[in-house]
C-alpha positions in Angstrom: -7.1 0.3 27.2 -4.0 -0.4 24.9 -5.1 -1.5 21.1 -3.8 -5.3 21.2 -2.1 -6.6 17.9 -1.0 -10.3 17.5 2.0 -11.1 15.4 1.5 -14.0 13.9 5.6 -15.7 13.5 6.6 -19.6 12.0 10.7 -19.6 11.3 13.2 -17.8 13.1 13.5 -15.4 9.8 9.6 -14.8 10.2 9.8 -14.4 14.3 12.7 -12.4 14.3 11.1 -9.8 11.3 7.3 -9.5 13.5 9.8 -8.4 16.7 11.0 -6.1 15.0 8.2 -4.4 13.6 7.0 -4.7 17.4 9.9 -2.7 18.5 8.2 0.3 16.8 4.9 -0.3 18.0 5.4 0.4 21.8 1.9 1.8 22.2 0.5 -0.8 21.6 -0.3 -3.9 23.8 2.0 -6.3 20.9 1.5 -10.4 21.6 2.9 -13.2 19.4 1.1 -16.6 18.4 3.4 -19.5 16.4 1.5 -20.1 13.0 -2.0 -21.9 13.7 -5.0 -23.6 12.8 -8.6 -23.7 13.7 -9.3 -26.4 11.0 -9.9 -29.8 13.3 -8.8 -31.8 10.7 -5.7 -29.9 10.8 -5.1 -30.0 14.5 -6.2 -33.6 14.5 -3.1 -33.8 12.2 -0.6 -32.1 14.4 -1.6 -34.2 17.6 -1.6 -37.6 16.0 0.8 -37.3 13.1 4.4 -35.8 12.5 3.5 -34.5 9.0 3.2 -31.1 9.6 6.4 -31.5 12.0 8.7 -29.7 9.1 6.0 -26.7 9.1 5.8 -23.8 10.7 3.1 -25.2 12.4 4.8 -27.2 14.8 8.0 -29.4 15.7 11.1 -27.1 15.8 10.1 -23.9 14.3 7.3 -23.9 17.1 9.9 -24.8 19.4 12.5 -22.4 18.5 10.1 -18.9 17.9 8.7 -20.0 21.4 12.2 -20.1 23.0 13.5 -16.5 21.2 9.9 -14.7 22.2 10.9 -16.1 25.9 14.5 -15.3 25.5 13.3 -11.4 24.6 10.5 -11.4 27.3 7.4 -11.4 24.7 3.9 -12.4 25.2 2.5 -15.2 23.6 -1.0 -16.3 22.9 -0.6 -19.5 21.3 -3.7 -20.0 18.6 -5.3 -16.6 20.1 -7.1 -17.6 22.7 -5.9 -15.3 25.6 -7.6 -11.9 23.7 -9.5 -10.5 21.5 -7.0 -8.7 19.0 -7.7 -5.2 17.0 -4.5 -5.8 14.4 -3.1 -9.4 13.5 0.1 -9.1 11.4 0.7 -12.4 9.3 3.8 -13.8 8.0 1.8 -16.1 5.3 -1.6 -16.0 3.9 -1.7 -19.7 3.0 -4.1 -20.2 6.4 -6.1 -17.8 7.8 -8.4 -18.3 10.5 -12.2 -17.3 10.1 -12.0 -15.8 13.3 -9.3 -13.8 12.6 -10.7 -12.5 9.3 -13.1 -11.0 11.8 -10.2 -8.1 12.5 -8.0 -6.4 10.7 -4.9 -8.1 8.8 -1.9 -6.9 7.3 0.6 -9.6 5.8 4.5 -9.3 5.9 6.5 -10.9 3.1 9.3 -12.4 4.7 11.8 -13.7 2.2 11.7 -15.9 -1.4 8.7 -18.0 -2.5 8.6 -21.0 -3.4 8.3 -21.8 -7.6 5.3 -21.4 -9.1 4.7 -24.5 -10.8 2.3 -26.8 -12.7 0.4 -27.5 -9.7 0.3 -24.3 -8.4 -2.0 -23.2 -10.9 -4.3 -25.7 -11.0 -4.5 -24.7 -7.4 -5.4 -21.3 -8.4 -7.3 -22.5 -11.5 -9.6 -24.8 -9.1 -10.1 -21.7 -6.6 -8.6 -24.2 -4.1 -7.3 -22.9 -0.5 -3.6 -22.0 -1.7 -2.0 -24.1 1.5 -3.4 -27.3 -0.9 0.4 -26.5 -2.7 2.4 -27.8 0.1 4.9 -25.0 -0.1 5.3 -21.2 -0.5 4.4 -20.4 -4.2 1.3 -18.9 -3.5 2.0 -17.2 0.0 0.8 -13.5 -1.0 -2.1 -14.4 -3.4 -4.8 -15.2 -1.6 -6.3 -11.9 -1.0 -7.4 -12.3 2.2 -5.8 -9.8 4.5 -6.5 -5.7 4.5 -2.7 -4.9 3.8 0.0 -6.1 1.8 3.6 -5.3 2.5 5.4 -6.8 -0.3 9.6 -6.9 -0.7 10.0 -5.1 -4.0 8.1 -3.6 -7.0 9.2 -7.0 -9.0 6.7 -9.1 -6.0 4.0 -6.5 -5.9 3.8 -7.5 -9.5 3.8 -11.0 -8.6 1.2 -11.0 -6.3 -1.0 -8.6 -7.7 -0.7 -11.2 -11.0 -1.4 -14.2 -8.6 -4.6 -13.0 -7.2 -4.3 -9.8 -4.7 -5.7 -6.7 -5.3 -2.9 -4.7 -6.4 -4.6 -1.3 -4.2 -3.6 -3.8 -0.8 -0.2 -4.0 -1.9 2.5 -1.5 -0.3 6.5 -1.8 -1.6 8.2 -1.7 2.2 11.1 -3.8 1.9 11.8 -6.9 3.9 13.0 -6.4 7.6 15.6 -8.7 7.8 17.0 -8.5 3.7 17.0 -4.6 3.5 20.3 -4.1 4.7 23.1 -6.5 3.6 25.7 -3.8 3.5 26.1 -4.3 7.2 27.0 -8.0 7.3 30.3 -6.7 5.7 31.3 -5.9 8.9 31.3 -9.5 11.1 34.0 -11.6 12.7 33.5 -14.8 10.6 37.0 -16.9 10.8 37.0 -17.5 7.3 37.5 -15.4 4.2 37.6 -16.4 0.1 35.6 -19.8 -0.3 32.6 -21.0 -2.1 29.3 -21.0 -0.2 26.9 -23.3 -0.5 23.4 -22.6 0.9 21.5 -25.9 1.3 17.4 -26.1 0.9 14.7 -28.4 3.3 12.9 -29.8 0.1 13.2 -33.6 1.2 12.0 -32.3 4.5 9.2 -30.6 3.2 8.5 -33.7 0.7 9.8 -32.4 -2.5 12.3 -34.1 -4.8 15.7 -33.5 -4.8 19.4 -35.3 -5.8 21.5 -34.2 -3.1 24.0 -36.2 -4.3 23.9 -34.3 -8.0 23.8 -30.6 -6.5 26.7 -31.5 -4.2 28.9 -32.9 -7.1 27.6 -29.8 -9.4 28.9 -27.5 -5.9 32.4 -28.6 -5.9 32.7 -28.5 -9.7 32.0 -24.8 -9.6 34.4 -24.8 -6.9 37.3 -26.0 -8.9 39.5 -26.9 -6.2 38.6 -23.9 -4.4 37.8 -24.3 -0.7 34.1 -25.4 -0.1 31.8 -24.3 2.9 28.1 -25.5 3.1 25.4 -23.6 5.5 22.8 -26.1 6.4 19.0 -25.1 6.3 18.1 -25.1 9.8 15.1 -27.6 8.8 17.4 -30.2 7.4 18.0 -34.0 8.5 22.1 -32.5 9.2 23.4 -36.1 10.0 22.2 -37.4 6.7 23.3 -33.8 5.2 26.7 -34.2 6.8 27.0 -37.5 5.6 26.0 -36.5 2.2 29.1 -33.7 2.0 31.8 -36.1 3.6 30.7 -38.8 0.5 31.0 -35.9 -2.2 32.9 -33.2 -1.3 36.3 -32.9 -0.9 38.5 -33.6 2.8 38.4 -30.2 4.6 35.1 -29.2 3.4 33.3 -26.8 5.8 29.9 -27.8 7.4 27.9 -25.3 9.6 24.3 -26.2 11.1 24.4 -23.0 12.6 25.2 -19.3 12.7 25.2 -16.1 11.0 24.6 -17.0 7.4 24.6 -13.6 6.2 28.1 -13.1 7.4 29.3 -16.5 5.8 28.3 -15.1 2.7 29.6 -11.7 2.9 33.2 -13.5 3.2 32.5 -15.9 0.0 33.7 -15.1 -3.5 31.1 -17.5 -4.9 27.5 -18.3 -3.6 25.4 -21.6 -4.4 21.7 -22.2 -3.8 18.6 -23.8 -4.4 15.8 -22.0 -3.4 17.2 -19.8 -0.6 16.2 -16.2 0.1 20.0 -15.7 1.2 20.6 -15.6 -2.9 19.3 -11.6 -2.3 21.9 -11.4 0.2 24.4 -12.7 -2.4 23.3 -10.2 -4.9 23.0 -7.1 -3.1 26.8 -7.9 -2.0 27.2 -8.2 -5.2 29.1 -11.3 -5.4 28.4 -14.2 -8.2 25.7 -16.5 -7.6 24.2 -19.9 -8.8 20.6 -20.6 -8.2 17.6 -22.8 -9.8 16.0 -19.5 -10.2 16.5 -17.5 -13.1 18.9 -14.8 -12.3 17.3 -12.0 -14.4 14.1 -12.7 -12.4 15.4 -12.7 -8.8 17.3 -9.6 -10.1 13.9 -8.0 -11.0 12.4 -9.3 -8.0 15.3 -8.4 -5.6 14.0 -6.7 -2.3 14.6 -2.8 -1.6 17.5 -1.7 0.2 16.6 1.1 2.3 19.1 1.1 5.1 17.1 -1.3 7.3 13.9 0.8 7.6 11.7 -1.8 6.6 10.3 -2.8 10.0 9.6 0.5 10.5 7.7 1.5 7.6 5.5 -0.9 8.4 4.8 -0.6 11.5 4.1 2.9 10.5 1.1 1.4 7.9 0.1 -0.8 11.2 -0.7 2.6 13.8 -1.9 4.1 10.1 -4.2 1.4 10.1 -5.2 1.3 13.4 -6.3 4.5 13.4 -10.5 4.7 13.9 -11.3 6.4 10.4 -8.8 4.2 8.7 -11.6 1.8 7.5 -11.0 2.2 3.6 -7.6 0.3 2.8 -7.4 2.1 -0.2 -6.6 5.6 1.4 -4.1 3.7 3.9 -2.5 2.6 0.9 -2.6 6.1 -1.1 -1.7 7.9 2.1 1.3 5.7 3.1 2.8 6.0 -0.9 1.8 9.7 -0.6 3.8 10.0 2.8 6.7 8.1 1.2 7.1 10.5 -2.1 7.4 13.2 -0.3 9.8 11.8 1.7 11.9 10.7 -1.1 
């Protein structure tokens, strides 16, 4: 029988990366399960509350990865129970099953995280489980999984400095950010505005003055023509409402479609915290974020042509190989393979 791996997705920018990864894997008998938990406080949670309805545990993220892995005939074992799994491939670390632990694990970095802040390292300090944050500052430091596949040699510092074992951790590149050259070539309508890229941080019960950043948006504007891209997470009525109070008549609103493109056509970009600021850099256009723009320079992912997805799907058969028990000599073998190919 067929090795089994189970891709583990959450966003559409999660779901879409584990497909591809799949694509090269067609050996393999590859199924796909929406983040989950085992924890029965946790699923006592989703049933009877909406809190976790803004996570990639549930409401709309659940709703739309389910729909795509339909839409591109996929098989889906919600929460695992359909199979017993050689290989699960994780898009966070934040929550791991126990059961799960049980097999091998390789994570997938799949964009930005979140600050590190105050609270994030009393987290760490405290040795509590690193979901306690509430957001994606520690996703890559728990040290759970066998593999790590980290964007850049900027986040395999981070991590390693967070908590993982810096021997798990592989430089691959991130599937869907190692490649911006080829948005340059779309059929947006619009050319020569400022971009704003919005962020879900009321939505995912952070602090933020809308009003403020939009005001701060169409100073850096300067009478230039405005468009904003709203997070797919977002309240967009109250959003929309937000941008028709602050911004300017004619302002551009989107609540959907190709971001990537939008910003390939901007002269400025604006964010918050928004993985699409790599897109912005590697484009080489001038950005605005609430990061510091030295560091996301530093911690900018790869570009290597879009080959990302299948490098690691190449460390996944590597490690699904019967003498590849010692994650050290995946590691070594895959970084040896790589120099000479370089």
């Amino acid at each position: 029988m067929r090795k089994k791996i189970l891709f583990i997705v959450g966003s559409m920018n999660q779901t879409s990366q584990m497909h591809k990864i799949s694509q090269h894997l067609t050996e393999y008998d590859c199924w796909f399960s929406q983040f989950f938990t085992d924890s029965e406080f946790g699923k006592a949670l989703l049933k009877y509350t909406p809190i976790l309805d803004n996570t990639i545990l549930s409401g709309q993220f659940r709703a739309n990865s389910e729909k795509y892995l339909t839409a591109n005939g996929l098989q889906i074992d919600y929460a695992a129970k359909k199979n017993n799994y050689d290989l699960a491939v994780y898009c966070s670390d934040l929550h791991i099953p126990e059961r799960l632990r049980k097999v091998k694990t390789i994570w997938v970095q799949e964009g930005m995280t979140d600050p590190f802040s105050l609270f994030s390292r009393i987290v760490k300090a405290l040795n509590l489980p690193t979901s306690t944050t509430g957001n994606t500052s520690l996703n890559g430091t728990s040290n759970i999984c066998d593999v790590y596949c980290a964007g850049s040699e900027g986040y395999k510092e981070q991590f390693a400095r967070l908590g993982t074992d810096r021997s798990k951790i592989i430089v691959t590149g991130i599937p869907n950010f190692d490649n911006v050259e080829q948005f340059l070539d779309n059929d947006f309508p619009y050319k020569d505005y400022v971009m704003v890229a919005t962020t879900d941080m009321r939505e995912t019960y952070r602090w933020e003055n809308r009003p403020a950043f939009i005001r701060k948006a169409v100073k850096i504007a300067n009478g230039r023509k405005l468009l904003f891209k709203l997070h797919p997470n977002e309240n967009f009525e109250r959003a929309e409402r937000e941008i028709a109070k602050y911004a300017p008549a004619g302002t551009l609103i989107y609540r959907t479609g190709n971001t990537n493109h939008m910003i390939a056509n901007c002269t400025e970009l604006i964010t918050q915290y928004s993985t699409v600021v790599y897109v912005g850099l590697a484009l080489g256009k001038k950005v605005h974020s609430y990061f510091d723009l030295e560091e996301l320079k530093r911690l900018a992912p790869v570009q290597n042509g879009g080959t990302s997805a299948y490098h690691i799907a190449s460390i996944c058969r590597g490690f699904l190989q019967p003498a590849a028990e010692d994650v050290a000599e995946v590691v070594e073998s895959y970084e040896f393979e790589q120099h000479m190919q370089g």
